[in-house]
C-alpha positions in Angstrom: -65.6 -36.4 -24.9 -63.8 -33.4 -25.1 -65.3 -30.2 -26.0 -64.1 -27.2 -27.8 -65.6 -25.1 -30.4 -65.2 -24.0 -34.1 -61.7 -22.3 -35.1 -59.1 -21.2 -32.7 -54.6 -21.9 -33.2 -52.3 -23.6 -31.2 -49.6 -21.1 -29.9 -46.6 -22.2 -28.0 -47.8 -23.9 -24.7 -44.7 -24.7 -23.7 -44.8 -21.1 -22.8 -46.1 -22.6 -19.1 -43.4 -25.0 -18.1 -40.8 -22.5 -16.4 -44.5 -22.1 -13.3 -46.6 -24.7 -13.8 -44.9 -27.3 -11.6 -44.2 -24.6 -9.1 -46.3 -24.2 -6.0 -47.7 -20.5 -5.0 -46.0 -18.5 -2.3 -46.6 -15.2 -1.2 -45.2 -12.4 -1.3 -45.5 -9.2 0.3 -43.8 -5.5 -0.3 -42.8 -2.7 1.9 -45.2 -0.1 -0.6 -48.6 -0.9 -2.4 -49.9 1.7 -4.9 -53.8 0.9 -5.1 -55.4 2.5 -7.9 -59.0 3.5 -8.0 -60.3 2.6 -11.4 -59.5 -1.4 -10.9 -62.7 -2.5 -12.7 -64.9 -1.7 -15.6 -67.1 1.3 -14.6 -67.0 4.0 -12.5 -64.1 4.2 -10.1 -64.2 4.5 -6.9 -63.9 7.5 -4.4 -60.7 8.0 -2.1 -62.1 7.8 1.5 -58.5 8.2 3.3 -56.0 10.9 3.3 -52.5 11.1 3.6 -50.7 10.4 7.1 -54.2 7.7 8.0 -52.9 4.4 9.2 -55.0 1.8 7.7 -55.6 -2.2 8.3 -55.7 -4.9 5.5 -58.9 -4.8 4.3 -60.3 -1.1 5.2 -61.9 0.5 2.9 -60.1 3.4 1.5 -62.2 3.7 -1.7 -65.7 4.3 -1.9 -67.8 3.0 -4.7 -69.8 4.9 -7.0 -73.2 3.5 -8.3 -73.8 0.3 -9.2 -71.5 -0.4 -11.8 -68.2 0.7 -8.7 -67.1 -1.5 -6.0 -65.1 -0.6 -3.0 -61.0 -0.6 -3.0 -59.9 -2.2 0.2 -56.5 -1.9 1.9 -54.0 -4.5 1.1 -51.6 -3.7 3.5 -51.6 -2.1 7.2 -49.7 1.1 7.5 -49.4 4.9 6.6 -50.9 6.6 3.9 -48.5 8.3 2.2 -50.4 9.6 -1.1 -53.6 10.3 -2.1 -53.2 11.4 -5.4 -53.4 10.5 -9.0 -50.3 8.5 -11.1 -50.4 7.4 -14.9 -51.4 4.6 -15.4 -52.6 2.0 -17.8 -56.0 4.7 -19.3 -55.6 7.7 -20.9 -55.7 9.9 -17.6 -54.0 9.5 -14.9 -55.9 6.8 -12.2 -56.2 8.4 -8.8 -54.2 6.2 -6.5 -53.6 5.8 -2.6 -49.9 4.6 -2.0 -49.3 2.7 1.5 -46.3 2.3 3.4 -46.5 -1.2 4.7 -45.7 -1.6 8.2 -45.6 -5.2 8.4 -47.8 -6.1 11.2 -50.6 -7.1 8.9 -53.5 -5.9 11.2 -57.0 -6.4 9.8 -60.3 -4.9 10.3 -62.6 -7.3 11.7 -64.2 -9.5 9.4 -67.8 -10.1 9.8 -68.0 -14.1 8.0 -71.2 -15.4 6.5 -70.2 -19.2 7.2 -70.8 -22.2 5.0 -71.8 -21.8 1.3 -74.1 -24.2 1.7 -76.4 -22.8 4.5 -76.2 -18.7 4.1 -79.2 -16.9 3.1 -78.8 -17.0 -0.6 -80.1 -13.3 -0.6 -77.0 -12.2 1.8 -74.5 -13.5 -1.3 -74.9 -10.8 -4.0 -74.3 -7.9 -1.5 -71.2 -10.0 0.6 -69.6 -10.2 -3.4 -70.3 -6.3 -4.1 -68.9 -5.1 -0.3 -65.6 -7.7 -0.6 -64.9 -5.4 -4.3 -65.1 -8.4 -6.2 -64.6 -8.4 -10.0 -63.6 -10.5 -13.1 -60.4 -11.8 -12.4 -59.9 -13.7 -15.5 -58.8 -10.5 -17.0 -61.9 -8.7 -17.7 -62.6 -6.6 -14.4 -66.5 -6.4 -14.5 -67.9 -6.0 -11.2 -69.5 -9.5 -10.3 -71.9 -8.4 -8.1 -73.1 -6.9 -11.6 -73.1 -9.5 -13.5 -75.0 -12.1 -11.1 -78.0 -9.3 -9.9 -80.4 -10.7 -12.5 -83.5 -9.1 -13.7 -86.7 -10.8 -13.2 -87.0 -11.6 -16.9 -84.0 -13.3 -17.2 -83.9 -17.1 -16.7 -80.3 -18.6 -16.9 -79.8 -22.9 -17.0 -75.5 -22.8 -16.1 -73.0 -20.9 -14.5 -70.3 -21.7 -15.8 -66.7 -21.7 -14.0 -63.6 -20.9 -16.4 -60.8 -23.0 -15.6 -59.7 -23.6 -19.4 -56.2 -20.4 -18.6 -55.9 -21.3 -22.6 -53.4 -17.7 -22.2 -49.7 -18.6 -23.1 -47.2 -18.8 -20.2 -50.3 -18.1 -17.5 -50.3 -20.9 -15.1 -52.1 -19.1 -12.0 -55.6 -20.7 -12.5 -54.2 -24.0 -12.8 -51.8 -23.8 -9.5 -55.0 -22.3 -8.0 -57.0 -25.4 -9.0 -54.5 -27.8 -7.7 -54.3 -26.3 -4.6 -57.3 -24.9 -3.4 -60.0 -26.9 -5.6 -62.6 -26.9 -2.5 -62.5 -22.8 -2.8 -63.5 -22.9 -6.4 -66.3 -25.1 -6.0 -67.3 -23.4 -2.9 -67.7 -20.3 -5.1 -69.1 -22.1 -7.6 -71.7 -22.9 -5.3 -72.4 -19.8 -3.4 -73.1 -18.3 -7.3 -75.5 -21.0 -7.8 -77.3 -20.5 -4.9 -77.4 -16.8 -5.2 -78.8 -17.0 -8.8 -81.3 -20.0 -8.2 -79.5 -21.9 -10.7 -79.1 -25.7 -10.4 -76.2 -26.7 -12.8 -72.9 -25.5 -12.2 -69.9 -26.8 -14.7 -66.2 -26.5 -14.3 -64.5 -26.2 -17.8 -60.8 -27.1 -18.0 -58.2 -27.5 -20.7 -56.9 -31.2 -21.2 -53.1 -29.6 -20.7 -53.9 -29.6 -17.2 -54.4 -33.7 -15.7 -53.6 -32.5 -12.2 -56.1 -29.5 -12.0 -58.8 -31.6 -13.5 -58.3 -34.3 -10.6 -58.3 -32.2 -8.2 -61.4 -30.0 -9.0 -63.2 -33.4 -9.9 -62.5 -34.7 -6.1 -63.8 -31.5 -5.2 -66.9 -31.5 -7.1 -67.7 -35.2 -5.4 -70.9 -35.2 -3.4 -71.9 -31.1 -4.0 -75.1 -30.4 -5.7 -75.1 -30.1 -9.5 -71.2 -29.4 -10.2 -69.1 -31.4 -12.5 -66.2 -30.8 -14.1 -66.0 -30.8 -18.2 -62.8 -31.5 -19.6 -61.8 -29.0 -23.1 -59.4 -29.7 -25.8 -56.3 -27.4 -25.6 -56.7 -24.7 -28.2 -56.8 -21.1 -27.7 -59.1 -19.0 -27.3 -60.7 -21.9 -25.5 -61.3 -19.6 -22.4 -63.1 -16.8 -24.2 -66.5 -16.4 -22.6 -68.3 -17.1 -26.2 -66.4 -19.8 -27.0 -66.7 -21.5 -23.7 -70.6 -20.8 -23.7 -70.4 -22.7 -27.1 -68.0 -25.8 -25.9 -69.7 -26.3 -22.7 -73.3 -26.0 -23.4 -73.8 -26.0 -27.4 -75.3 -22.2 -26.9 -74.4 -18.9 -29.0 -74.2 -15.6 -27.4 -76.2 -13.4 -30.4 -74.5 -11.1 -32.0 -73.5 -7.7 -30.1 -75.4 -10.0 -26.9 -74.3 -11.0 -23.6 -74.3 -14.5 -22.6 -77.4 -14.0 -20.1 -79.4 -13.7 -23.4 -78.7 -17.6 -24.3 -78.9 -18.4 -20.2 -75.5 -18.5 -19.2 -73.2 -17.0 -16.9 -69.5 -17.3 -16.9 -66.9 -16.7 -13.9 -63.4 -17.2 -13.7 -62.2 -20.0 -11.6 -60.4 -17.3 -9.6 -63.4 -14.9 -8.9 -65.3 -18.5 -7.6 -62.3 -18.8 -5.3 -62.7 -15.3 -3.9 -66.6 -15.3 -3.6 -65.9 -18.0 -1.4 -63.3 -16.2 0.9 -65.8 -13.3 1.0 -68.8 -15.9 2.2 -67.0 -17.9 4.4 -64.4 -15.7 6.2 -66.0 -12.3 4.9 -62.2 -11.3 3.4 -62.2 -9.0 0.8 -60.2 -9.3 -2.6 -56.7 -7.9 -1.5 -54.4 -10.5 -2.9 -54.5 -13.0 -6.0 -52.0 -15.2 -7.8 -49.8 -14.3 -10.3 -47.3 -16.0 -12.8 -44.4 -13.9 -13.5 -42.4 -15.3 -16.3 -40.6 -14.8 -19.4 -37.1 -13.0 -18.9 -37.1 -13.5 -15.5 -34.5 -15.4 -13.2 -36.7 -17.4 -11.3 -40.3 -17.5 -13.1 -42.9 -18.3 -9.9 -46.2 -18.2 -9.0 -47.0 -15.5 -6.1 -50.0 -14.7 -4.3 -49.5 -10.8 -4.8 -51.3 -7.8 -2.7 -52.6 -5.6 -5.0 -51.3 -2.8 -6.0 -47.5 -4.5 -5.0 -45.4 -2.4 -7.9 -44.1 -4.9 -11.0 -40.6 -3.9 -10.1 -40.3 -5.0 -6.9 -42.4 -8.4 -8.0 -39.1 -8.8 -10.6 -37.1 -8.0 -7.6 -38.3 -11.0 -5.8 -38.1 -13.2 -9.0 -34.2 -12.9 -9.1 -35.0 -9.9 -11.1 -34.3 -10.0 -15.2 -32.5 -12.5 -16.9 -31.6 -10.6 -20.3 -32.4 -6.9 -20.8 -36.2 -5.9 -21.2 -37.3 -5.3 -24.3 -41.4 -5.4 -23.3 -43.1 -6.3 -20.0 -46.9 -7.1 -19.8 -49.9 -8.1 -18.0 -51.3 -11.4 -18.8 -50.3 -14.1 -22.0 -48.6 -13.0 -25.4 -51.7 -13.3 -26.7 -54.0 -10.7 -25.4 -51.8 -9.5 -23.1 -51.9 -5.6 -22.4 -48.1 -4.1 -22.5 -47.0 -1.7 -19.8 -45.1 1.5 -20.0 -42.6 0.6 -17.3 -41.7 -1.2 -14.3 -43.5 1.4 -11.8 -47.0 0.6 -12.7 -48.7 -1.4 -10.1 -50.8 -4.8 -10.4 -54.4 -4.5 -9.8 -57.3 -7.3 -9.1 -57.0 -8.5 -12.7 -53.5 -8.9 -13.6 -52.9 -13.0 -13.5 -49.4 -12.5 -14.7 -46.5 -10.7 -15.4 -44.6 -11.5 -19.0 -41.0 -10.6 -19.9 -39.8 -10.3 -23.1 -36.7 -9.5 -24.2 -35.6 -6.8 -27.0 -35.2 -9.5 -29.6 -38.6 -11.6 -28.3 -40.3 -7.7 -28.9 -39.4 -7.1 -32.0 -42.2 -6.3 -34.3 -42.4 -7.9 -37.8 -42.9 -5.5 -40.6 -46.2 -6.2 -42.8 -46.2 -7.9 -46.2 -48.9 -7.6 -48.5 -51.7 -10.1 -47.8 -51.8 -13.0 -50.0 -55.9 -13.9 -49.9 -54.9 -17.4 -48.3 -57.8 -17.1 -45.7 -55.6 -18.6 -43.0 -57.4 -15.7 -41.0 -60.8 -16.6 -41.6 -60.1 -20.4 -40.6 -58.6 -19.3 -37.3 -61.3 -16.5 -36.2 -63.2 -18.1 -33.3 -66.1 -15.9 -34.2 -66.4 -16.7 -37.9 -65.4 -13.2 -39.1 -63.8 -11.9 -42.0 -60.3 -10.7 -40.7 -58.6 -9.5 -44.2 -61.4 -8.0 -45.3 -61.8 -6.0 -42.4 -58.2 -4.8 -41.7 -59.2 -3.3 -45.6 -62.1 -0.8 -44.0 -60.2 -0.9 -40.8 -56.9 0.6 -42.4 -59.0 2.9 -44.7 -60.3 4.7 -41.4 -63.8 3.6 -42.8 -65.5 2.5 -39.7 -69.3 2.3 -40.9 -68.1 -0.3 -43.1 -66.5 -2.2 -40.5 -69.8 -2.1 -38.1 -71.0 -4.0 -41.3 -68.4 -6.6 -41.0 -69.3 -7.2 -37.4 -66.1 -5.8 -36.3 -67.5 -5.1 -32.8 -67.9 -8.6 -32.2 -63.8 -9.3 -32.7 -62.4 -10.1 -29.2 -59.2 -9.2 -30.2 -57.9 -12.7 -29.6 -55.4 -12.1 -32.0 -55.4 -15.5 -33.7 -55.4 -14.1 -37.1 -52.5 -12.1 -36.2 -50.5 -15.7 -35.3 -51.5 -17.7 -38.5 -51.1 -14.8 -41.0 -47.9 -16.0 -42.8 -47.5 -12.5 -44.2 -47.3 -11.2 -40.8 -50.3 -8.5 -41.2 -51.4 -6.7 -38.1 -54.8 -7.5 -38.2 -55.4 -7.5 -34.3 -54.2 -4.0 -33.9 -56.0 -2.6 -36.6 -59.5 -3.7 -35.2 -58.5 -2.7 -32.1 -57.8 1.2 -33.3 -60.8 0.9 -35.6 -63.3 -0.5 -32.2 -62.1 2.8 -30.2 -62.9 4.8 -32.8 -66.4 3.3 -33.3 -67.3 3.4 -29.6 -65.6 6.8 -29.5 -67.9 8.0 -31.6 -71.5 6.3 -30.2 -70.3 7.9 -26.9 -70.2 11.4 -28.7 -73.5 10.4 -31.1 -71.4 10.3 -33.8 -72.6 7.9 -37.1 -69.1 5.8 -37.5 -68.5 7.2 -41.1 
């Protein structure tokens, strides 16, 4: 059987041919700019100054508090920079640019060995010091997210393999090709958390990925892999939770509340680096795609600038009209080709002018197309009413906090409304506000 959940649309999956048959290579660049603020919370603290040479995986920022991790060197080299750049938040990120000198010298690495035989209390804080976060996109620092309280009793830890994203293929080359990782990460999470059901979830789009991680998952302890029908948002953490185990995170709730945790297949993968080699997260995959001249897959240092990644891709095909991290669904659009990738970026997209063109709105015609298509069972025209209206204690009412800004609405609404971006605006607002102690009126 294959499992899914309620709602959801089909958007153009063809969008992954041009990578998914395409093996990862690396690829490495003569500057990295590493930004500080990588991950949700606080960011971290500088440590080096300008004219330092540094080894791949130093530390050069220090975390602050428990919701921080450290920033690691990605390169070897000369500091050329400490200081801070715009970037993708409101104020500018405080970033430490390297000059890569190519001899990739590390620090020494202090390995914990196998998954299977390392103190179990040793894995949380080997997670936190490698500066290991979400990689499926949202950046919260696992080491966070697996330090349980004592009242809390979760059944499954769930590993997200479903990459439902259009034109993303990165989780599914990293499945092919390094399956053992993923359970190995799988595993070490399991054994960290005391939790004795671990469960692979992976879109039926994907045959070779779901042989390979099931080979994988042959003759470990409580792993199998559950295969998902092909509909987006199929990796969202709530609808996972619900396909997988049959559970609803409550409203405004976290998915410890209904037992669960959720990892992305690529955070499993580097849990397991940081366990059994003790290597930090410097590096992920990355599709780059779109307008490009030769869409790959690259295992990318971070902070490597998007330019030069489009340099290495053949660089454009047509001229730019929009270039952004992650799928065309929820992917976040950048101001230019300078910015640089961090730990959550799992691709690159390039549109061109005509692709980027924005539809102007009709009036909505009540045909509840929306409503069918919301994963979460919301309202989405009534909503984008209060949302538009600037009346945002109606839209607390309307359980607009619990949109994840999927944007499915915003792809079946045949009168092209911009539903997405209105709840998005009206959410800021409303958090905005609770950080000042405002009411949302």
């Amino acid at each position: 059987m294959k499992a899914t959940f309620r709602g959801g649309v089909h958007p153009a999956h063809g969008t992954k041919r041009p990578t998914q048959a395409l093996a990862v290579r690396d690829f490495v660049s003569d500057t990295v700019q590493i930004v500080m603020n990588m991950n949700i919370g606080a960011p971290s603290t500088p440590c080096v100054k300008k004219g330092d040479h540094v080894k791949v995986g130093q530390v050069i920022g220090e975390p602050n508090g428990f919701m921080s991790i450290p920033v690691h060197a990605s390169v070897s080299g000369e500091v050329l920079s400490v200081e801070p750049i715009p970037y993708l938040s409101e104020a500018p990120a405080m970033c430490v640019t390297i000059h890569n000198d190519f001899q990739d010298e590390w620090v020494e690495l202090k390995p914990l060995g196998s998954v299977e035989t390392v103190d179990p209390s040793l894995i949380i804080p080997a997670i936190r010091d490698a500066g290991i976060c979400g990689l499926g996109g949202a950046s919260f620092p696992t080491h966070v997210k697996l330090s349980l309280k004592p009242e809390q009793k979760c059944d499954f830890i769930l590993a997200n393999g479903a990459e439902c994203e259009t034109h993303l293929t990165s989780d599914d080359r990293l499945m092919r090709e390094n399956s053992t990782r993923v359970v190995d990460g799988l595993r070490a999470v399991m054994r960290a958390t005391g939790v004795k059901q671990g469960i692979i979830g992976i879109e039926d789009n994907k045959p070779e990925a779901i042989a390979a991680m099931e080979k994988a998952c042959q003759g470990r302890d409580g792993v199998r892999v559950q295969v998902l029908k092909t509909k987006y948002p199929q990796g969202g953490e709530k609808q996972l939770i619900e396909a997988l185990t049959g559970r609803q995170v409550p409203t405004g709730g976290l998915p410890i509340q209904c037992g669960v945790v959720v990892v992305n297949v690529a955070t499993c993968a580097a849990i397991a680096d940081a366990i059994i080699d003790g290597r930090p997260l410097i590096d992920r995959i990355c599709t780059v795609t779109g307008c490009v001249r030769n869409p790959a897959n690259l295992r990318i240092r971070v902070g490597t600038i998007v330019e030069d990644i489009i340099g290495e891709c053949g660089g454009y095909s047509t001229e730019a009209g929009k270039i952004f991290f992650g799928g065309a669904m929820m992917g976040i659009c950048i101001p230019n080709s300078n910015v640089p990738v961090s730990k959550s970026t799992g691709g690159i997209v390039v549109m061109s002018k005509e692709q980027a063109t924005s539809a102007e709105e009709d009036p909505c015609i009540r045909c509840g197309k929306c409503v069918d298509a919301c994963p979460i069972g919301l309202l989405p025209y009534d909503m984008k009413v209060s949302a538009d209206a600037d009346k945002l204690e109606e839209c607390q009412k309307k359980h607009i906090m619990d949109c994840m800004l999927c944007g499915a609405c915003t792809f079946v609404c045949p009168a092209r409304r911009w539903l997405t971006p209105s709840f998005k605006v009206a959410k800021q607002k409303i958090a905005a506000q609770a950080k000042k102690g405002g009411s949302g009126k």
